[in-house]
py3Dmol code that shows the C-alpha trace and the ligand (Angstrom):
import py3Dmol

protein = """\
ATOM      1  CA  UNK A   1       0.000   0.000   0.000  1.00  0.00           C
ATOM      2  CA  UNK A   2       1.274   2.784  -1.162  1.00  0.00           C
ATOM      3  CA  UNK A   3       0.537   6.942  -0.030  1.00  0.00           C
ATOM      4  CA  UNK A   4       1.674  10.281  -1.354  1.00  0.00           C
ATOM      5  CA  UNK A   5       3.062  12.579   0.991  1.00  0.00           C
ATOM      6  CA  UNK A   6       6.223  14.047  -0.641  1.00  0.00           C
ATOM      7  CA  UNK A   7       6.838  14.410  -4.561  1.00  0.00           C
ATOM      8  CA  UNK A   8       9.936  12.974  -4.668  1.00  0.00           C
ATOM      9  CA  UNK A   9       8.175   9.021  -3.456  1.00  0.00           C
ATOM     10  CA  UNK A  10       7.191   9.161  -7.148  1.00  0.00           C
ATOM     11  CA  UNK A  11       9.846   8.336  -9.470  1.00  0.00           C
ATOM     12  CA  UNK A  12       9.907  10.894 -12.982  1.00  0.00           C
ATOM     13  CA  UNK A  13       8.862   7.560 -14.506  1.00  0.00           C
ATOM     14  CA  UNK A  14       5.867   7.588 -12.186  1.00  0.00           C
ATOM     15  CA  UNK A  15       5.091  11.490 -12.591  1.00  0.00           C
ATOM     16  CA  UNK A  16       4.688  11.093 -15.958  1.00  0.00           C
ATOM     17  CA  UNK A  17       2.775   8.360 -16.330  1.00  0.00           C
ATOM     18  CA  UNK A  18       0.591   9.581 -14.327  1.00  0.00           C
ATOM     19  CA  UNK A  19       0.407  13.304 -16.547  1.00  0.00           C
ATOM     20  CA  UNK A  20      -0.195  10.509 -19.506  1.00  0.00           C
ATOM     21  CA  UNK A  21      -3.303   9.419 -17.277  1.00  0.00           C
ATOM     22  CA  UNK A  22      -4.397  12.636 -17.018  1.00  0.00           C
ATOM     23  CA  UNK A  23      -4.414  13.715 -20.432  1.00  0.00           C
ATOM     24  CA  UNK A  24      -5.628  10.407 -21.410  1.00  0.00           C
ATOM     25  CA  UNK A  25      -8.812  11.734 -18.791  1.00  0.00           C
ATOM     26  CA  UNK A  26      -9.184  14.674 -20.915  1.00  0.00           C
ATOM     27  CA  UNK A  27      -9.531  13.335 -23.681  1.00  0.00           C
ATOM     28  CA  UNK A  28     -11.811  10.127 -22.723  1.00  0.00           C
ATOM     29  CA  UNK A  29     -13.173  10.691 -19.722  1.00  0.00           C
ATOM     30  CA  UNK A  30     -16.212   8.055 -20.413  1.00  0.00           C
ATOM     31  CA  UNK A  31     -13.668   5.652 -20.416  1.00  0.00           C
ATOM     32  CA  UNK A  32     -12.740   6.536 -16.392  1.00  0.00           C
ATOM     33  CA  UNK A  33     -16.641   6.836 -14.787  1.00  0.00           C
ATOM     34  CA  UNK A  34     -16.668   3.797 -13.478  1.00  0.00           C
ATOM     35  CA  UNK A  35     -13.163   3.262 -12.397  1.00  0.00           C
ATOM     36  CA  UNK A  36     -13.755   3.831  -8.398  1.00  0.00           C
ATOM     37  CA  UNK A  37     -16.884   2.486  -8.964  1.00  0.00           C
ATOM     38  CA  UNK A  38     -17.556   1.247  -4.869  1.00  0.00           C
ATOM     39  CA  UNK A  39     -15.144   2.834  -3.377  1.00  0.00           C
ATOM     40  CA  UNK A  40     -14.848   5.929  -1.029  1.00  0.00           C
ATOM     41  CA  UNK A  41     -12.572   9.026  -0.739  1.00  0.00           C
ATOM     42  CA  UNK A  42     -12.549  10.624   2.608  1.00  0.00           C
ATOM     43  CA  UNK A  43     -11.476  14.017   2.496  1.00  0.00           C
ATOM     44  CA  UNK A  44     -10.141  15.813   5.871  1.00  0.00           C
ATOM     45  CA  UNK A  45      -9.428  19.135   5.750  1.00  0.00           C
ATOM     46  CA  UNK A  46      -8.022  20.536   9.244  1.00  0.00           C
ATOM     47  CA  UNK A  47      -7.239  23.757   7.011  1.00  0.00           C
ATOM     48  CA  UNK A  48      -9.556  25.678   4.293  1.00  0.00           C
ATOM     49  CA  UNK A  49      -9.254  25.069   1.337  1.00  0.00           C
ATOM     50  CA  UNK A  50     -11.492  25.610  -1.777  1.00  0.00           C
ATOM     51  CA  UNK A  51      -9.671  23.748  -5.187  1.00  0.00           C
ATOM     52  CA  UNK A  52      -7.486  21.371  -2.969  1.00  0.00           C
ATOM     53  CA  UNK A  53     -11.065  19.564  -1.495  1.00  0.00           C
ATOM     54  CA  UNK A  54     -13.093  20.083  -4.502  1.00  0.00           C
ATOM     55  CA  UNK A  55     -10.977  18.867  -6.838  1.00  0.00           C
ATOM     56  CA  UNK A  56     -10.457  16.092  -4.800  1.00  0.00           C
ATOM     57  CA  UNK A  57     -14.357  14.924  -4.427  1.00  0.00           C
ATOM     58  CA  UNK A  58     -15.320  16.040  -7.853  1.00  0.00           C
ATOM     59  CA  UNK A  59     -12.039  13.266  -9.110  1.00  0.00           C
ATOM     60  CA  UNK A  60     -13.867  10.528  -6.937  1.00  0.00           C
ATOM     61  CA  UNK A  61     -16.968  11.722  -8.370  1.00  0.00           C
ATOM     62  CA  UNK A  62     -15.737  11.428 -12.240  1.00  0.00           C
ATOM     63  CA  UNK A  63     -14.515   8.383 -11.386  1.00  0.00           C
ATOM     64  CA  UNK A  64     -17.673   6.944 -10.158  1.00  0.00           C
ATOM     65  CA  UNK A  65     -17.361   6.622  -5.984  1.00  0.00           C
ATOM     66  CA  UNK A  66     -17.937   8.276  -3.299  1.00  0.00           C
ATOM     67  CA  UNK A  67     -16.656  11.257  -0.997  1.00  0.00           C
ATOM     68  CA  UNK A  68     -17.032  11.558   2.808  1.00  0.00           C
ATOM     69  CA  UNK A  69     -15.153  14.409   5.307  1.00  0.00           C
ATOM     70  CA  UNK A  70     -15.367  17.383   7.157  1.00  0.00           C
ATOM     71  CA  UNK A  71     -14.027  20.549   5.642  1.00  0.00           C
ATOM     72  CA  UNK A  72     -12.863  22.332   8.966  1.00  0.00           C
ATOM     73  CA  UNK A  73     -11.340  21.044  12.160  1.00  0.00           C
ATOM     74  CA  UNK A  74     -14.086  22.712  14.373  1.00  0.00           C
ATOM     75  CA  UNK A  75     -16.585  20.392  12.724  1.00  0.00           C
ATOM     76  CA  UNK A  76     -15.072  17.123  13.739  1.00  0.00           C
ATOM     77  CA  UNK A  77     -13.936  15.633  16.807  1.00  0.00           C
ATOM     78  CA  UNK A  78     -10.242  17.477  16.493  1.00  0.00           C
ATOM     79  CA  UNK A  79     -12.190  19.994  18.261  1.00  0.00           C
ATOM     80  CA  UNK A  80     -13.116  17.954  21.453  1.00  0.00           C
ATOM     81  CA  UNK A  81      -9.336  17.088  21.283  1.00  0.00           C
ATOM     82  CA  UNK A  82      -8.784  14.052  19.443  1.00  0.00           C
ATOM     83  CA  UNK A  83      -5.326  12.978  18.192  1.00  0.00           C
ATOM     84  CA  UNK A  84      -4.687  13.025  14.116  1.00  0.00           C
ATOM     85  CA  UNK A  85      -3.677   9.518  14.735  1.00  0.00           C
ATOM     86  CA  UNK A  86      -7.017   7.948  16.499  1.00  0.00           C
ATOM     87  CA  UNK A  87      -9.055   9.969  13.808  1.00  0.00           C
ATOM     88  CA  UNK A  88      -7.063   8.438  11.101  1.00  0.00           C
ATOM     89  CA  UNK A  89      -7.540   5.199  12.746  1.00  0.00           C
ATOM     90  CA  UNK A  90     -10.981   5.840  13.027  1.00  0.00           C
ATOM     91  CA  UNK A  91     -11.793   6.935   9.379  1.00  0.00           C
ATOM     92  CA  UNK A  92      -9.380   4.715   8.241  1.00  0.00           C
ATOM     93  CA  UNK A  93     -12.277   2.042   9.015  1.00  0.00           C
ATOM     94  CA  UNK A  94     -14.763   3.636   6.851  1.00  0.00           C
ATOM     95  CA  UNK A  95     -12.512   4.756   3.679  1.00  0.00           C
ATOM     96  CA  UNK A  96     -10.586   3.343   0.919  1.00  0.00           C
ATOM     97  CA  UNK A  97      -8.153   6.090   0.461  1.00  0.00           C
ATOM     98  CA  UNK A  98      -7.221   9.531   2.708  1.00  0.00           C
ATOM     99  CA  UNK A  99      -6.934  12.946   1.388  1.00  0.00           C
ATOM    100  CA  UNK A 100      -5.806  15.565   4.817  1.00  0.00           C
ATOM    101  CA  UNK A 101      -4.898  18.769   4.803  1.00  0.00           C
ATOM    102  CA  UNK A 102      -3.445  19.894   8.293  1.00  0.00           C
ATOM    103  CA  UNK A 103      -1.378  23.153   9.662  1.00  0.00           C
ATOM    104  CA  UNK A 104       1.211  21.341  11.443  1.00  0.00           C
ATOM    105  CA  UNK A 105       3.984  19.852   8.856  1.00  0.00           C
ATOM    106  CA  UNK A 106       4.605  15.917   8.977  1.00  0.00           C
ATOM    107  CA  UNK A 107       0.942  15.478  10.241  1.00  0.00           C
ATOM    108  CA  UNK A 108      -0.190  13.368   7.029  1.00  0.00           C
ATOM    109  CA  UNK A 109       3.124  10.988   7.142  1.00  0.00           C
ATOM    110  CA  UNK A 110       2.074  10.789  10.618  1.00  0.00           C
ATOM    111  CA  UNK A 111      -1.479   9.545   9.654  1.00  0.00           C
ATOM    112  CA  UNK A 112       0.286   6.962   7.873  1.00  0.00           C
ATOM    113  CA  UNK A 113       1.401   5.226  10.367  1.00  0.00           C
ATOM    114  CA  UNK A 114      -1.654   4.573  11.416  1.00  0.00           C
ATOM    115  CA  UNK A 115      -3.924   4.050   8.324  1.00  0.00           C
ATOM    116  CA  UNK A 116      -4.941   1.110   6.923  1.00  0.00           C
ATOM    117  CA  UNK A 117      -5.617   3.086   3.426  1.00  0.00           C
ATOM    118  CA  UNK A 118      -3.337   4.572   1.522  1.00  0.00           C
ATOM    119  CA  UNK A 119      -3.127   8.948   2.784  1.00  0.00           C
ATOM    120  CA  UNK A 120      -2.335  11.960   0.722  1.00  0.00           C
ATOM    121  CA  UNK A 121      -0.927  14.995   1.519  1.00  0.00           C
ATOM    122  CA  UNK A 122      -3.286  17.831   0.058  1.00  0.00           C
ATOM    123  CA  UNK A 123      -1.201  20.508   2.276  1.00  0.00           C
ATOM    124  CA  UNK A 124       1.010  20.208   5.452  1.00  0.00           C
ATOM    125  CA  UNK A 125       1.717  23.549   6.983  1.00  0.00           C
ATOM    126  CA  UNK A 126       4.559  25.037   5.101  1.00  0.00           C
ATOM    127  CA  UNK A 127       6.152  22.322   4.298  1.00  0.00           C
ATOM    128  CA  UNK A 128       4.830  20.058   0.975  1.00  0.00           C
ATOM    129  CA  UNK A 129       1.872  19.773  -1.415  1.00  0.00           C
ATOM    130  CA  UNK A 130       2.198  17.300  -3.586  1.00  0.00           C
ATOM    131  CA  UNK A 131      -1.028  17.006  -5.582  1.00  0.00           C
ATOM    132  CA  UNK A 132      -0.547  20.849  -6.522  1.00  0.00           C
ATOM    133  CA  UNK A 133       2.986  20.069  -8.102  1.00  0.00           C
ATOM    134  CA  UNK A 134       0.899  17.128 -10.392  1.00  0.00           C
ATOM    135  CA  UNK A 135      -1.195  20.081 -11.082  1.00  0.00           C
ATOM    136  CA  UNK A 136       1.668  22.487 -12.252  1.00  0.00           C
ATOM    137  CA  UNK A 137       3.893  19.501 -13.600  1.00  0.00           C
ATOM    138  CA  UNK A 138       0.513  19.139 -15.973  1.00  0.00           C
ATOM    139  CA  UNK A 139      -0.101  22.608 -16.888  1.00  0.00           C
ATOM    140  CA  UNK A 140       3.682  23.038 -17.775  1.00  0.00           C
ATOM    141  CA  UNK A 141       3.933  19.837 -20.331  1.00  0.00           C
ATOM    142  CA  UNK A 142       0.507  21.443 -21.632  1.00  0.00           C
ATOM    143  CA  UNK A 143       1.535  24.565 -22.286  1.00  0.00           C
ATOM    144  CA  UNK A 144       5.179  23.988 -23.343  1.00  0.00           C
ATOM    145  CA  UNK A 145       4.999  20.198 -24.136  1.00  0.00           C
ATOM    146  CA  UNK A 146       8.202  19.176 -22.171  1.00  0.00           C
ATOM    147  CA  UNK A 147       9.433  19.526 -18.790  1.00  0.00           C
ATOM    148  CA  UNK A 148      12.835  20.907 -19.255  1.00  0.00           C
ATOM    149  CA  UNK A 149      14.886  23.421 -20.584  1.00  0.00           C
ATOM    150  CA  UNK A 150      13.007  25.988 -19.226  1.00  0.00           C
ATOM    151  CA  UNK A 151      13.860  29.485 -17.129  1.00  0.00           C
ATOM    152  CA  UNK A 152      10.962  29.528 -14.440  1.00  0.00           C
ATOM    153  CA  UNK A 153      10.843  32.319 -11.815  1.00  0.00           C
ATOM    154  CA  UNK A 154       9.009  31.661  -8.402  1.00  0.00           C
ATOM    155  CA  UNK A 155       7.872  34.756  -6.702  1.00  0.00           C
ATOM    156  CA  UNK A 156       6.012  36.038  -3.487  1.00  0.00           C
ATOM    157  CA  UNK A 157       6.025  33.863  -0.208  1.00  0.00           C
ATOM    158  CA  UNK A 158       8.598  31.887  -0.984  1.00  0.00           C
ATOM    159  CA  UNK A 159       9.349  30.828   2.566  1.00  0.00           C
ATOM    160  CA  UNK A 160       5.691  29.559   3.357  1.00  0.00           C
ATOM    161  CA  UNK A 161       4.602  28.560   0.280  1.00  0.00           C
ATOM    162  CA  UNK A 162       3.930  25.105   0.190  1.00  0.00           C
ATOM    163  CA  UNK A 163       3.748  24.552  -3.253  1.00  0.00           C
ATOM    164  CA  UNK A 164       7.156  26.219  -4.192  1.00  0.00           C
ATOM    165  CA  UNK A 165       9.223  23.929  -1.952  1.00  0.00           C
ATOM    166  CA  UNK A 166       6.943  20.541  -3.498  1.00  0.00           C
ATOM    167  CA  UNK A 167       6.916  22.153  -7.535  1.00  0.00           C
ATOM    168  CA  UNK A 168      11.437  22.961  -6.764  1.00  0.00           C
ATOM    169  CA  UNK A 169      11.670  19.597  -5.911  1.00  0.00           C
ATOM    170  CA  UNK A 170      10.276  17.638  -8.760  1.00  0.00           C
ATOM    171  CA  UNK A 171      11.289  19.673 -11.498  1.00  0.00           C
ATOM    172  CA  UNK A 172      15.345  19.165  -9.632  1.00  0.00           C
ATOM    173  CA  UNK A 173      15.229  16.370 -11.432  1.00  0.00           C
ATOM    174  CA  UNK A 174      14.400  17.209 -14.858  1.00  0.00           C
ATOM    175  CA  UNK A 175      16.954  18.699 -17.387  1.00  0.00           C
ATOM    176  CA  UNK A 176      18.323  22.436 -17.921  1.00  0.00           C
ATOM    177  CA  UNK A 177      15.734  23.923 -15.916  1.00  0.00           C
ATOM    178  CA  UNK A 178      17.082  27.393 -14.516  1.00  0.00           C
ATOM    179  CA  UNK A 179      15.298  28.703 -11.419  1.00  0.00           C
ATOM    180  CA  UNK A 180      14.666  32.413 -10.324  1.00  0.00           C
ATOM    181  CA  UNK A 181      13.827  32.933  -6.718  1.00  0.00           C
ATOM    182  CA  UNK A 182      12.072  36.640  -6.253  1.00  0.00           C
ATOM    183  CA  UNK A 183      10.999  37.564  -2.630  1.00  0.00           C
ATOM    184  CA  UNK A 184      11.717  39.675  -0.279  1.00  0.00           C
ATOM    185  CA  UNK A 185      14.724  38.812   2.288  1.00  0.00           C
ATOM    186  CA  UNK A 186      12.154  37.707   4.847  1.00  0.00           C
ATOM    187  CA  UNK A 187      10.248  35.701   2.756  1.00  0.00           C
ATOM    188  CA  UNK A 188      13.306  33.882   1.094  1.00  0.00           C
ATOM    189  CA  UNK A 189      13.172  30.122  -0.100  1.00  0.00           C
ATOM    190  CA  UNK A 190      14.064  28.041   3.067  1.00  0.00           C
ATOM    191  CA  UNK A 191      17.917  26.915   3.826  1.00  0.00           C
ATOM    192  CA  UNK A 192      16.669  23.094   3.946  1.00  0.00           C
ATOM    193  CA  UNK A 193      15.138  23.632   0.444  1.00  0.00           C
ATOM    194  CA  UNK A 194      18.668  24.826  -0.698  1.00  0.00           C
ATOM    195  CA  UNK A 195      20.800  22.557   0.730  1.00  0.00           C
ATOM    196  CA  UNK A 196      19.276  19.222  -0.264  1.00  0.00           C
ATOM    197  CA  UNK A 197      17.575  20.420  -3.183  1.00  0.00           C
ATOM    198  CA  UNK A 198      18.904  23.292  -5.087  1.00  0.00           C
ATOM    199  CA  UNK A 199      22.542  22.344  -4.143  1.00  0.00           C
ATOM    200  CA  UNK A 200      22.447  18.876  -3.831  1.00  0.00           C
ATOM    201  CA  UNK A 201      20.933  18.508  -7.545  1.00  0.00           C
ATOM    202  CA  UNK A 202      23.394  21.308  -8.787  1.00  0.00           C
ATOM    203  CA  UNK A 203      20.270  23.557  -9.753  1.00  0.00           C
ATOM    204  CA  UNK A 204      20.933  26.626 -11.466  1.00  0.00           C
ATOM    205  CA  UNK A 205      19.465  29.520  -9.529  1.00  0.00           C
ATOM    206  CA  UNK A 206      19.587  32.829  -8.239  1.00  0.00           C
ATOM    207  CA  UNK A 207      17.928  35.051  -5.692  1.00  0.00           C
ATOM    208  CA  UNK A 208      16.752  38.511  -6.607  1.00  0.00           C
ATOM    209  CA  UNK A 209      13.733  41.020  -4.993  1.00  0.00           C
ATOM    210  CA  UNK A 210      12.702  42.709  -7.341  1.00  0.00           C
ATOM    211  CA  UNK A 211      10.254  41.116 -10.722  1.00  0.00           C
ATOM    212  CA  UNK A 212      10.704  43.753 -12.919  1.00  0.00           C
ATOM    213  CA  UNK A 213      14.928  42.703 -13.213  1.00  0.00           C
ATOM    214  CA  UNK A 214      14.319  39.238 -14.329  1.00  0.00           C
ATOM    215  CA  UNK A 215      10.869  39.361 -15.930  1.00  0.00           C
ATOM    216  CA  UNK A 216      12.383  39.473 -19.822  1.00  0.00           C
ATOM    217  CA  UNK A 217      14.499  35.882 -18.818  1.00  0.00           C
ATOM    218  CA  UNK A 218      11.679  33.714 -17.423  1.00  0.00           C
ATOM    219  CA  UNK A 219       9.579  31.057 -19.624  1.00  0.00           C
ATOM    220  CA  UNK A 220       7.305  30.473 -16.465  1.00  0.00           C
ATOM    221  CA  UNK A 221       6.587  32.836 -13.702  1.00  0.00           C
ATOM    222  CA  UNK A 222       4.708  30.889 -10.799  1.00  0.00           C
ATOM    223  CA  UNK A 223       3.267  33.853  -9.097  1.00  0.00           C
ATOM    224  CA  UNK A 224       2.253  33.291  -4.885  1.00  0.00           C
ATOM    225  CA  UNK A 225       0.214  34.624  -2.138  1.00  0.00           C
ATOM    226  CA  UNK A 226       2.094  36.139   0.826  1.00  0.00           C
ATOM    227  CA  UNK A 227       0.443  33.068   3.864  1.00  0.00           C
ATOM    228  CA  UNK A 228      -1.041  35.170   6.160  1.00  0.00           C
ATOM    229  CA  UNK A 229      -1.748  32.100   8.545  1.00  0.00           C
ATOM    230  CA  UNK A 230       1.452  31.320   9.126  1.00  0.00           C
ATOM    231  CA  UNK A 231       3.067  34.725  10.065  1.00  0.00           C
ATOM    232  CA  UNK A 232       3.514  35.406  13.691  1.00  0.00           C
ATOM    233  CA  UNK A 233       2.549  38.932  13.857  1.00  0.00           C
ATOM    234  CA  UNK A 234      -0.219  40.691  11.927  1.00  0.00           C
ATOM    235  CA  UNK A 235       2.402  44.172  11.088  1.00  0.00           C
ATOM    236  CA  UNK A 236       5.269  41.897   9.176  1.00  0.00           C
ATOM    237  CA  UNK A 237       2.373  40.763   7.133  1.00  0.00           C
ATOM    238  CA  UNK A 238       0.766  43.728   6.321  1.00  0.00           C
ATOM    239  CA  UNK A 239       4.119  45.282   5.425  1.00  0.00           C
ATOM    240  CA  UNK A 240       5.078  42.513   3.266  1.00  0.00           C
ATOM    241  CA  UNK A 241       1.453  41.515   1.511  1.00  0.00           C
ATOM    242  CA  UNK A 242       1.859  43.751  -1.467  1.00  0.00           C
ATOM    243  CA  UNK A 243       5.512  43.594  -2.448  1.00  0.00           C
ATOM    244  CA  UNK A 244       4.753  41.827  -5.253  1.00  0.00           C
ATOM    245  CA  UNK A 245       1.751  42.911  -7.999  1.00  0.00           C
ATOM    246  CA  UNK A 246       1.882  41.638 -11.207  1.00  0.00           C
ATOM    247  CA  UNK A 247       0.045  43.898 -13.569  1.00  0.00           C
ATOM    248  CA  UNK A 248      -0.709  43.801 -17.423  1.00  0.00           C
ATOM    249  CA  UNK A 249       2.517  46.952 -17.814  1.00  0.00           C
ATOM    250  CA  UNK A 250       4.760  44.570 -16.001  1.00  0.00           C
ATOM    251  CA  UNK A 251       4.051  41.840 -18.616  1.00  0.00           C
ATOM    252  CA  UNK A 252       5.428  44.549 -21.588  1.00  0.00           C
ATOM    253  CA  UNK A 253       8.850  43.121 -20.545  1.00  0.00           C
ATOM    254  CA  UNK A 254       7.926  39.375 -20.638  1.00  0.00           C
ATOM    255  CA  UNK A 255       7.951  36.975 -23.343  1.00  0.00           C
ATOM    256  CA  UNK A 256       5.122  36.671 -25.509  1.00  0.00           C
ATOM    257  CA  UNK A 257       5.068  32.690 -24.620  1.00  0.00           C
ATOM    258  CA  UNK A 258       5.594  33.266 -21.028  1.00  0.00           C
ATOM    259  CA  UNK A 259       2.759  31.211 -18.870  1.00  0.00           C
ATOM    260  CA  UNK A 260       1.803  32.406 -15.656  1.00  0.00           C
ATOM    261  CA  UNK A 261       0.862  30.259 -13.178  1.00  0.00           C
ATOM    262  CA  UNK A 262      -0.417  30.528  -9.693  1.00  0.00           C
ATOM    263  CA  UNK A 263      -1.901  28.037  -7.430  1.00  0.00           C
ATOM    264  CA  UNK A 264      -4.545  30.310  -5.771  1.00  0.00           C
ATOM    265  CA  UNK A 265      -5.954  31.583  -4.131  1.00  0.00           C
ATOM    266  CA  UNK A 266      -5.138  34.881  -5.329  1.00  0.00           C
ATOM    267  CA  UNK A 267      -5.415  37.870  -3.035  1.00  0.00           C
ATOM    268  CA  UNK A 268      -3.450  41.015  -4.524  1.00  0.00           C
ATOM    269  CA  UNK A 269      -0.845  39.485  -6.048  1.00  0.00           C
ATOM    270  CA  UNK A 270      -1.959  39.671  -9.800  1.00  0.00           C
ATOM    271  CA  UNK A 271      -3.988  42.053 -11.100  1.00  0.00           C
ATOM    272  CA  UNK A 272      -7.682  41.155 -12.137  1.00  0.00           C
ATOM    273  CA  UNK A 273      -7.183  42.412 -15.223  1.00  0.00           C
ATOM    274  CA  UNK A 274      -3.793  40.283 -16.015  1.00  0.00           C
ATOM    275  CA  UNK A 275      -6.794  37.187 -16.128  1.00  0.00           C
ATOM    276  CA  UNK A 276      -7.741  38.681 -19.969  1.00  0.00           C
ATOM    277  CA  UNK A 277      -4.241  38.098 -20.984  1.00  0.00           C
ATOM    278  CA  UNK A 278      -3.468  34.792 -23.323  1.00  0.00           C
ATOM    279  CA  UNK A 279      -0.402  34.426 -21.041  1.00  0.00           C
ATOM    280  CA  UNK A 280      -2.486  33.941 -17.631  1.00  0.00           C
ATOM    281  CA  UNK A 281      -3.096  30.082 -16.820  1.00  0.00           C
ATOM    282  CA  UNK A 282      -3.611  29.526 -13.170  1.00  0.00           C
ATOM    283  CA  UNK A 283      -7.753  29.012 -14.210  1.00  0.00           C
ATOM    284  CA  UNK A 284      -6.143  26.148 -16.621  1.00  0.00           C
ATOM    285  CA  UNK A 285      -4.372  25.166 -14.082  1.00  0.00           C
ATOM    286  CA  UNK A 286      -7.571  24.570 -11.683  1.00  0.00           C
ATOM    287  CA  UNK A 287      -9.006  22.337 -14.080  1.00  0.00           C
ATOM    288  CA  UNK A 288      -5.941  20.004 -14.470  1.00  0.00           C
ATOM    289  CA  UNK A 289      -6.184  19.848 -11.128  1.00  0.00           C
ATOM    290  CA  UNK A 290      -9.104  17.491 -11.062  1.00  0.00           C
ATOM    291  CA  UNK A 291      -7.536  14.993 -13.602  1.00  0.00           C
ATOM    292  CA  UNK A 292      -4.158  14.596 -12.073  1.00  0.00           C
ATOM    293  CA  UNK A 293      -5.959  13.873  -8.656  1.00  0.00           C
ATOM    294  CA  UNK A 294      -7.925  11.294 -10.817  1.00  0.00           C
ATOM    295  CA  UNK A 295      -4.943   9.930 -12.198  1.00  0.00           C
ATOM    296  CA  UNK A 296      -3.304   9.669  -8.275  1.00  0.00           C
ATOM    297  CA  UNK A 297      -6.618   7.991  -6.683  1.00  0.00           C
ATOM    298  CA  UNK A 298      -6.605   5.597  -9.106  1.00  0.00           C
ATOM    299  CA  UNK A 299      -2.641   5.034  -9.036  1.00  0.00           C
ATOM    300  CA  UNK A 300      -3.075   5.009  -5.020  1.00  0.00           C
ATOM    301  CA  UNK A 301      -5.661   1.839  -5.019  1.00  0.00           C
ATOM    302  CA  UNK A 302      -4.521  -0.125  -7.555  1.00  0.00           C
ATOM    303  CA  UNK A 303      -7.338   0.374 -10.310  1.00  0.00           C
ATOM    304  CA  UNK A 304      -6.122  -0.096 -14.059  1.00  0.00           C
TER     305      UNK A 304
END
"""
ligand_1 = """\
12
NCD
C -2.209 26.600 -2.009
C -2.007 25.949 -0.654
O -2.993 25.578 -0.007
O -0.864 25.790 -0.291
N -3.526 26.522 -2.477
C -3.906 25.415 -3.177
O -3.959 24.316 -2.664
N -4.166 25.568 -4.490
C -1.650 27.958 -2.097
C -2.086 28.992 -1.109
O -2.920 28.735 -0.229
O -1.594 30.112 -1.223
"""
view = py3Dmol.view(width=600, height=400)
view.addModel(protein, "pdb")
view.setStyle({"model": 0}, {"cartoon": {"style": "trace"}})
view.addModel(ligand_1, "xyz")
view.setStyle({"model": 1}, {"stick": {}})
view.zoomTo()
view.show()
């Protein structure tokens, strides 16, 4: 029994197979509505979460099971002060596979010590999300039909953000892919990230603060929201929130191929009206979402 709780447990072989799943979803889906015919998802979110969840239960859906959960801590027994591991336990009885979302990193690989079904990580503090790097892994061979030799650029919360320490890891190990790292000092890309990522794999990358310096170089830029929940005080957030807006006179620099991706939710960060340019694909992104999850739950209990 296998679970997904960091990128990196799935071989590149494995990561794109399953993007070949995917787009073989999008393009026959009738052929996948029965796949999970029986079985049940349960999805436990101790953290909101709009795309993450829905995605999630609208995959099972597709795929022709069932979805059970709670979408906030307060609303299950968390809030009476029950351990992650004895509700695990407990809906590990009633489910055949585990999708959590917590705050506290290393909760999920926690659960699965205790699970009898296989869990995955939809979100563990700041530490990993692996289902949203199948999303951007998918958007990127999409868009650009390959998944190296590319100049990406990561900017915003690059400290907290989840999703930029998960999406830096798996594309480490693909080819020529240069990586610019634009935040603020405070908000920089984590030393453990670094050391047994960046440098360990040799990465090309550099660190700058400002978008407007790098903006002409990049192929992707993976725009991010500053996490609000996991600052400690409310004044380094509010002086930090809007260091970074990407509006449609930034773009005049960037390449007319560039795709911009976010994982959302979006607060200030980009500019409504950046959405009306061809160049804007975090809503694409949203629907690959769903497939890749379908192309994981499947993987994850052993349905061909
Ligand atoms: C992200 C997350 O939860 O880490 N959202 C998502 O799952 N698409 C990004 C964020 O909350 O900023």
């Amino acid at each position: 029994m296998r679970s997904l709780i960091d990128i990196l447990e799935l071989t590149t072989d494995e990561i794109n197979e399953l993007l070949d799943v995917a787009n073989d979803i999008i393009d026959n889906p009738s052929k996948y509505s029965e796949k999970c015919h029986g079985k049940k998802l349960a999805t436990l979110f101790f953290e909101p979460s709009t795309r993450t969840r829905l995605s999630f239960e609208a995959a099972m859906y597709e795929l022709g099971g069932n979805v059970l959960g709670f979408s906030e801590a307060q609303s299950s027994s968390s809030a009476k002060g029950e351990s992650v591991s004895d509700t695990i336990r407990t809906v590990s009885c009633y489910a055949d596979i585990i999708a959590m979302r917590h705050p506290k990193e290393g909760a999920p690989y926690v659960a699965t010590m205790k699970s009898r079904v296989p869990i995955i990580n939809a979100g563990d503090g700041g530490h990993n999300h692996p289902t949203q790097t199948l999303t951007d892994l998918l958007t990127i061979k999409r868009e650009k039909g390959r998944l190296n030799g590319f100049t990406i650029g990561f900017c915003g919360d690059l400290k907290f953000g989840r999703t930029v320490h998960s999406l830096i890891s798996a594309l480490s190990r693909y080819e020529n892919i240069k990586m610019v790292l634009i935040s603020p000092d405070e908000l920089k890309v984590p030393e453990y990230v670094k050391e047994e990522i960046l440098d360990k794999k040799g990465i090309e990358y550099r660190e700058v603060t400002t978008l407007d310096e790098v903006m002409g170089e990049l192929d992707i830029l993976y725009m991010t929201r500053v996490q609000k929940e996991r600052f400690f005080n409310e004044a380094d957030y509010l002086r930090l929130k809007d260091t970074y807006i990407l509006t449609p006179e930034k773009l005049n620099s960037a390449k007319s191929d560039l795709a911009i991706l976010h994982p959302l939710p979006r607060v200030n960060e980009i500019s409504v009206a950046v959405d009306d340019d061809p160049r804007a694909k975090y809503f694409d992104q949203v629907l690959n979402g769903k497939y890749v999850r379908m192309a994981l739950i499947m993987k994850l209990l052993e349905v061909r």
